[in-house]
C-alpha positions in Angstrom: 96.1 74.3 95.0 92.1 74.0 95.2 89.9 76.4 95.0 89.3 77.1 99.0 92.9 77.5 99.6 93.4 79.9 96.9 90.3 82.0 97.9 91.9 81.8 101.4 95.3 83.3 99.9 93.0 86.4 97.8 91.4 87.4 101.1 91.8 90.8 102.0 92.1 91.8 106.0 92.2 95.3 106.7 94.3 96.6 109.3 93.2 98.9 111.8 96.5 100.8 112.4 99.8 99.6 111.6 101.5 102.5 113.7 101.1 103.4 117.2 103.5 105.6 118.0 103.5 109.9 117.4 103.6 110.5 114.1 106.8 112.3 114.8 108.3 108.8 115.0 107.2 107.3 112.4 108.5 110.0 110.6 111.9 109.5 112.2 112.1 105.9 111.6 110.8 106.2 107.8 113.2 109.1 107.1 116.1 106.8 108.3 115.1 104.2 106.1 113.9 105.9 103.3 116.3 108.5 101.6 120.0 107.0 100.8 121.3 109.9 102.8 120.1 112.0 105.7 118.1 114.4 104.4 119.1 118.2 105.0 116.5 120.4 103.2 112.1 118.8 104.1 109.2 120.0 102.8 106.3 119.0 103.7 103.9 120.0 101.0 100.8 120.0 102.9 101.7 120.9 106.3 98.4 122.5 107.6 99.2 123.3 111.1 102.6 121.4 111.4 101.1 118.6 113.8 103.1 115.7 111.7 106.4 117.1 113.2 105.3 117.9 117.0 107.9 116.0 118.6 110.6 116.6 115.8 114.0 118.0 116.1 114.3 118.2 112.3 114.3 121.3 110.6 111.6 121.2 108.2 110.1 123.7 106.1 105.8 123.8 105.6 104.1 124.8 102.8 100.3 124.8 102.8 97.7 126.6 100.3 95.8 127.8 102.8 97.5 130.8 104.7 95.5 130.7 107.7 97.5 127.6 108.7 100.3 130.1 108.6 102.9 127.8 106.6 106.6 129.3 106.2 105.8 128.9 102.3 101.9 129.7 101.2 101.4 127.4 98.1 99.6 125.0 95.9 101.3 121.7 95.9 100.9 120.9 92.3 102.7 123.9 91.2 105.8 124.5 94.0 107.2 127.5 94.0 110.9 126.0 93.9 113.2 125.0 91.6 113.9 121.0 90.8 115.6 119.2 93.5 115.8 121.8 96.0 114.4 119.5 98.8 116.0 116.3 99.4 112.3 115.0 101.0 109.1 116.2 100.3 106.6 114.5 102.6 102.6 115.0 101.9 100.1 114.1 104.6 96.7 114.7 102.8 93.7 115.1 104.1 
């Protein structure tokens, strides 16, 4: 292979958006992909004001640092306060 065709093959192409969908949906779609069972017990670790899971029928449990958010669980996500394994997902959607 010369060397055009391999600089063709390292070129890098952003994408804009690869979902286009609520994020509800995607969350749907990954979760049923994902986990090797359906998951019973989701945390998302950094649910701010929950708008991931508008949409969602799945019962899901937020945990956010900042209590003005009003999370079900006030908490920093790099110290949880729960035991190992409790969750069968945890789902972060930084900032």
């Amino acid at each position: 292979m010369g060397a055009p065709a391999r600089q063709q093959l390292l070129e890098y192409v952003p994408l804009a958006s690869v979902w286009t969908g609520e994020d509800a949906e995607l969350l749907e779609k990954l979760l049923s992909f994902y986990p090797r069972k359906r998951p019973q017990r989701i945390l998302d670790a950094t649910v701010n004001g929950g708008r991931f899971w508008r949409g969602s029928k799945r019962p899901v449990i937020g945990m956010d640092i900042e209590p003005a958010h009003r999370p079900a669980v006030v908490g920093d996500n790099t110290k949880m306060p729960f035991r190992a394994v409790f969750f069968d997902v945890v789902i972060y959607d930084p900032p």
